[in-house]
MARLUMVEX-214211 format. One record per residue (C-alpha): residue in one letter; y, x, z. Coordinates in steps of 0.05 Angstrom, whole numbers, padded with zeros to 5 digits, always signed. Each point is the difference from the previous one (the first is absolute). Layout:
! residues N
AYXZ
...
! end
This chain:
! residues 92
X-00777+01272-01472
X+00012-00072+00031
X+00014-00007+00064
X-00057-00041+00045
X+00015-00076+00011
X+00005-00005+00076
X-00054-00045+00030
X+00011-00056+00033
X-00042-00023+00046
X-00015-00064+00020
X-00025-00012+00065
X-00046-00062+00000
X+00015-00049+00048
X-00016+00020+00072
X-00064-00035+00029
X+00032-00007+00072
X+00061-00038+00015
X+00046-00004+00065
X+00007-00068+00031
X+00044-00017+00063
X-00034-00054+00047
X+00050-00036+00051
X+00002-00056+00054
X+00081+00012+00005
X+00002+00041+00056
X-00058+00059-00017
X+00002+00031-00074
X-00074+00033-00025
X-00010+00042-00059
X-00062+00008-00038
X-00017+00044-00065
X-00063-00041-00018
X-00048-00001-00060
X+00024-00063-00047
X-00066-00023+00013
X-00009+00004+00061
X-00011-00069+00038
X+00057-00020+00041
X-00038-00015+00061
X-00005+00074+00016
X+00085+00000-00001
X-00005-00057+00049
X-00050+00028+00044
X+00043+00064-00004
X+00064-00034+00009
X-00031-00042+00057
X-00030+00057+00041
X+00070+00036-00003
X+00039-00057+00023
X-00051-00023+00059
X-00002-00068-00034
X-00061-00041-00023
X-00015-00017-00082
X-00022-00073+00016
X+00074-00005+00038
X+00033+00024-00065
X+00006-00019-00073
X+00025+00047-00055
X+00052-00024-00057
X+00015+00036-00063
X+00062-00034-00034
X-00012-00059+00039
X-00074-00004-00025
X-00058-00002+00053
X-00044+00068-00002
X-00071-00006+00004
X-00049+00054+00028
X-00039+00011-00055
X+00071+00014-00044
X+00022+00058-00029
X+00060+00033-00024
X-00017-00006-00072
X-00016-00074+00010
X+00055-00021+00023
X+00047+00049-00040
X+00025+00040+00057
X+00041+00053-00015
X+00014+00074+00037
X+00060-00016+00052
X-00017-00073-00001
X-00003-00028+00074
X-00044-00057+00028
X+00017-00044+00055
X-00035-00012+00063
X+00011-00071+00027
X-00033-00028+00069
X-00043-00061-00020
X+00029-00059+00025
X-00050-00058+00025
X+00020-00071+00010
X+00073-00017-00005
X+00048-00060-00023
! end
């Protein structure tokens, strides 16, 4: 008699990933769908922090996020982090 191969199993890439949202003082995690729209992490993020989306803007390596993004559009990765920036108006 042989002896059975063990299986291996390969687990299919999860369908949810964990992304950190900051503004420098406040870190947020999320476990999200990676295709969910990002304007539910920024509502999210927003309501927990007491500040207002239109006051904000959200970076991912250095790249402005748009609402109707998602993880797998812009190649977001579980532990990546996205950055929450107050808009600046006007200026020099």
């Amino acid at each position: 008699m042989s002896e059975p191969t063990p299986k291996t199993e390969v687990k299919p890439e999860s369908e949810h990933i964990n992304v950190k949202v900051t503004d420098s003082s406040t870190d947020v995690y999320f476990k999200i769908k990676k295709s969910t729209q990002l304007k539910k992490v920024f509502d999210a993020f927003c309501k927990r922090t007491g500040k207002e989306a239109r006051g904000l803007r959200f970076l991912y390596e250095g790249e402005r996020i748009s609402e109707q993004d998602t993880p797998a559009s812009l190649d977001i990765h579980d532990g990546d982090t996205i950055e929450a920036h107050n808009e600046q108006l006007g200026g020099y």
